[in-house]
N, C-alpha and C positions, 0 to 999 in steps of 0.2 A: 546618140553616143554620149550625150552630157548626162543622162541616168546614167549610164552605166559606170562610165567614169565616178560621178559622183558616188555609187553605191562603191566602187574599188575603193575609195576614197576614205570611208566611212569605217568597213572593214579591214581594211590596211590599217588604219590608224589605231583601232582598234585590238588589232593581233599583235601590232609590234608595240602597243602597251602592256598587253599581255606577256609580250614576251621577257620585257626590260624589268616586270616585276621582279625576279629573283637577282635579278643587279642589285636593287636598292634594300630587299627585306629578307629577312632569315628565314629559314624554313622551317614552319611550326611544328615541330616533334619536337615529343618528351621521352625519353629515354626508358627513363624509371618510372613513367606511368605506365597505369597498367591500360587504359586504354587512348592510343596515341593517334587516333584519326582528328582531323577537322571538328575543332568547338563552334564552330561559327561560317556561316558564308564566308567570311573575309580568307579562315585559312583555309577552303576549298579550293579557292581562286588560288591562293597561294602554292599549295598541293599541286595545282594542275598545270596553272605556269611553270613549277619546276619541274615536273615531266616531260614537258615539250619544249621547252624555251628554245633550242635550236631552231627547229621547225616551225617557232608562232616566229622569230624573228627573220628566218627566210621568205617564208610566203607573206608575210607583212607587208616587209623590202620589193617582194613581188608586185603586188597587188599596188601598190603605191607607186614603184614603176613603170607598170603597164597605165595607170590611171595621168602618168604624167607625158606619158605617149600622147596618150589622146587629149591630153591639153593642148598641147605641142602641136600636133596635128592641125588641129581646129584653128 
């Protein structure tokens, strides 16, 4: 149980930074560009946190609960 915890762990932390990205950074679109995707990995990641940002911050919160179950537990 401490893999698997640890792996909840890991990915939790992980989603719900993903998620908290569009709290802190603007979303890279240009208006009056004429092509307005993602320059860079940095704004894909950006792009794709603000599509889900709900959902990486619930199952995060999840994943990170369930994981402190099984601390608790043990």
């Amino acid at each position: 149980m401490n893999r698997l915890a640890f792996v909840f762990v890991v990915i939790g932390l992980f989603v719900v930074c993903l998620g908290v990205l569009p709290f802190i950074f603007a979303y890279p679109y240009c208006v009056d560009c004429d092509y307005s995707g993602p320059g860079n990995f940095w704004q894909l990641i950006l792009m794709v946190a603000y599509e889900g940002q709900i959902w990486y911050l619930a199952i995060g919160i999840t994943l990170l609960s369930i994981s402190g179950m099984f601390f608790l537990k043990r």
